[in-house]
C-alpha positions in Angstrom: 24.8 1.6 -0.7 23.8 3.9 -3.5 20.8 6.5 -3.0 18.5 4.3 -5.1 18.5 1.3 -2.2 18.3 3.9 0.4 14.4 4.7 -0.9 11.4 3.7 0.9 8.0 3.5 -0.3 5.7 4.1 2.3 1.8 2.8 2.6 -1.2 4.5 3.2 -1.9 3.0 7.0 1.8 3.6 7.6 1.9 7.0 7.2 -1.9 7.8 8.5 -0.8 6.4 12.2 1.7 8.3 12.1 0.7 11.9 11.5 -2.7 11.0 12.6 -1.9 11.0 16.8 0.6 12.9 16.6 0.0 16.5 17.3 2.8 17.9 15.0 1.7 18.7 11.4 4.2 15.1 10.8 7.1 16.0 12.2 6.8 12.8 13.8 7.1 11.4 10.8 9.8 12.9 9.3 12.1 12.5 12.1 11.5 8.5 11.5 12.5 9.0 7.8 15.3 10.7 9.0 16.2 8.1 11.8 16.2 5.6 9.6 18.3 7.1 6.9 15.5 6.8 4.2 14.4 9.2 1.8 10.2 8.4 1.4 8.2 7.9 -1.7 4.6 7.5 -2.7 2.9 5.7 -5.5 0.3 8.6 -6.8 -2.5 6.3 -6.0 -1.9 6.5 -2.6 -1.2 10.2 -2.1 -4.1 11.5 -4.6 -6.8 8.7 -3.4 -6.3 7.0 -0.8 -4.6 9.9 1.1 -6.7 12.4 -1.0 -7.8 14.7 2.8 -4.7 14.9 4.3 -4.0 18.0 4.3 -0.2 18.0 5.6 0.5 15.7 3.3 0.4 18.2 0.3 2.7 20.6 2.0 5.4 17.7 2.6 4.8 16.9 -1.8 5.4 20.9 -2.4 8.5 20.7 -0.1 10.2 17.8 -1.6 9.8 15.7 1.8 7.9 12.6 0.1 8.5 11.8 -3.6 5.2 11.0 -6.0 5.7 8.1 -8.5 3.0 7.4 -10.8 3.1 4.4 -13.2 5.1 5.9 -16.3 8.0 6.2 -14.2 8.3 2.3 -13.6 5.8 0.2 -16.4 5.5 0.6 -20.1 2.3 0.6 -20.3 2.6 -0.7 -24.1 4.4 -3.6 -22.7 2.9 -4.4 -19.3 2.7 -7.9 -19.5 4.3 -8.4 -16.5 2.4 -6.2 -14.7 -1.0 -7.2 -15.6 0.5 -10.7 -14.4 1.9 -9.8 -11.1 -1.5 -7.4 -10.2 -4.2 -9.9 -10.9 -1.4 -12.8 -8.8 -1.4 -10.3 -5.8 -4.8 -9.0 -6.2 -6.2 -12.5 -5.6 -3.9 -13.4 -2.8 -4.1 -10.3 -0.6 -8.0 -10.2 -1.2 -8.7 -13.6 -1.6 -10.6 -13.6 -5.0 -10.0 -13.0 -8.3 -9.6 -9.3 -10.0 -12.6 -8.3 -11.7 -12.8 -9.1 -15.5 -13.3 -6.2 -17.6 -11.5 -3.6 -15.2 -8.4 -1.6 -15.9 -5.8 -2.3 -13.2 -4.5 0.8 -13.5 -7.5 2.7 -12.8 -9.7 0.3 -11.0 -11.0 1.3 -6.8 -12.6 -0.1 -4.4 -11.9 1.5 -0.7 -12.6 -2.0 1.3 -9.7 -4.1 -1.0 -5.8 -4.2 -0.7 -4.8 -1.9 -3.7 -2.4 0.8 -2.4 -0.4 -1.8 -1.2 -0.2 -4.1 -4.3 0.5 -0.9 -6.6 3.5 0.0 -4.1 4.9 -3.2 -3.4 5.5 -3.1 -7.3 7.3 0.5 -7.3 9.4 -0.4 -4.8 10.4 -3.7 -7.0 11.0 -1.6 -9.9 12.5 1.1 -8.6 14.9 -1.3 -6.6 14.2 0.4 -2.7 15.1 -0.8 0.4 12.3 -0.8 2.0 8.2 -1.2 1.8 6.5 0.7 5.3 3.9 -0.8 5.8 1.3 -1.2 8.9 -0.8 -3.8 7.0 0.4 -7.4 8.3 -0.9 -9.1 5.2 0.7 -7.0 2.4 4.2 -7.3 4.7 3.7 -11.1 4.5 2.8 -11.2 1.0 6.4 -9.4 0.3 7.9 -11.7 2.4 6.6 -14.5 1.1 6.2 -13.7 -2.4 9.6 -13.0 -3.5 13.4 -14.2 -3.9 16.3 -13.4 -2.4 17.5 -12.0 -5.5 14.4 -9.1 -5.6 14.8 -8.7 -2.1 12.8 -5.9 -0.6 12.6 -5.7 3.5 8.8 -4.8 5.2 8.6 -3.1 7.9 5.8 -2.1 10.2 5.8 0.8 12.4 6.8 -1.1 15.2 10.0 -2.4 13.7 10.6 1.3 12.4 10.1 2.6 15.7 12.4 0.4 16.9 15.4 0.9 14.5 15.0 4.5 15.6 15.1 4.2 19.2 18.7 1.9 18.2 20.4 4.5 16.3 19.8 6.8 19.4 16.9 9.5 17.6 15.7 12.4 19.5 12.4 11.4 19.5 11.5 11.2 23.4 8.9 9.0 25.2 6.8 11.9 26.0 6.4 12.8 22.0 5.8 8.8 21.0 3.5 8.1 23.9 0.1 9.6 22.1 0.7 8.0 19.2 2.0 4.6 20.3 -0.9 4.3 22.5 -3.3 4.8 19.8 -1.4 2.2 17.2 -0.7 -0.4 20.1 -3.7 -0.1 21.6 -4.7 -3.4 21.2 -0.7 -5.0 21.3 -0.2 -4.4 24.6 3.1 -6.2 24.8 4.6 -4.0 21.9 3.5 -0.6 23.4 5.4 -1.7 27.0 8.1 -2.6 24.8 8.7 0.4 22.8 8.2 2.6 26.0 10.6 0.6 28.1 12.8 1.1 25.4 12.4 4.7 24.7 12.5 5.2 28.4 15.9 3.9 29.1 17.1 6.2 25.7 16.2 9.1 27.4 17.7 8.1 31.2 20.7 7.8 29.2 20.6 11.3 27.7 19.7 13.2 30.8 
């Protein structure tokens, strides 16, 4: 598998939960990334707006730990036909109305609609990655439902990451998840006693 497939691009909600209950300045985070064999990327709209006050965030940029995309590296913008087509089809299917006439889609915000995650399920088309991370259950169904098997690009939620990296044996122990899967699963009981029962019998087995 060449390096391009082995990209992820990762969502805002994704990476918030978690660096946001875990204590670690993202460590957490970057031992998934590394679990999972990925190398993490960022549409610019995420990172500079809907990410805009997370600090660590910045310092992971700087050290070449998440890779910023913005448009020029995928779209033409002189020939974006495509584009325009596939943003206003997602726009009105994640948020359930049509795109605004009269707004640019490359510069258009609103904090309460899907936008992050239409902009990034299109990098990780374009630039051909493996993966689109993603806590947002609609924008995962959209990519599973919205493409064929010939532009096939997995989504994955931070349970199904979490997962993975408790299969190929990570260092990450119970006692460092705990805070933060309590916090995501708080209200999916059943996947919290999961992942602990599973992360438990991990570390029995290194002891």
């Amino acid at each position: 598998m060449d390096n391009e497939m082995q990209k992820a691009v990762i969502d805002a909600d994704f990476y918030i939960k978690l660096t946001k209950y875990a204590s670690d300045n993202g460590k957490l985070f970057c031992q998934v990334m590394g679990d999972l064999g990925v190398h993490p990327i960022m549409h610019k709209y995420v990172a500079e707006v809907e990410l805009r006050v997370c600090t660590e965030l910045k310092d992971f940029i700087t050290q070449g730990k998440i890779e910023i995309v913005d448009y020029d590296a995928y779209i033409d913008r002189e020939n974006d036909a495509a584009y325009q087509e596939y943003f206003k089809g997602a726009y009105e299917r994640m948020n359930r109305y049509d795109f605004p006439e009269g707004e640019d889609i490359y510069k258009y915000h609103d904090i309460d609609e899907n936008l992050g995650e239409i902009r990034s399920i299109y990098l990780a088309l374009q630039m051909k990655c493996m993966y689109f991370m993603s806590d947002d259950s609609g924008a995962r169904s959209f990519v599973k439902n919205a493409f064929t098997s010939r532009r096939r690009l997995e989504a994955m939620s931070i349970y199904d990451a979490l997962k993975q990296c408790c299969v190929t044996k990570t260092s990450i122990s119970l006692k460092q998840l705990n805070p933060v899967i309590h916090q995501v699963f708080r209200e999916r009981q059943d996947k919290l006693k999961e992942l602990q029962a599973m992360y438990a019998e991990k570390d029995r087995a290194v002891i």
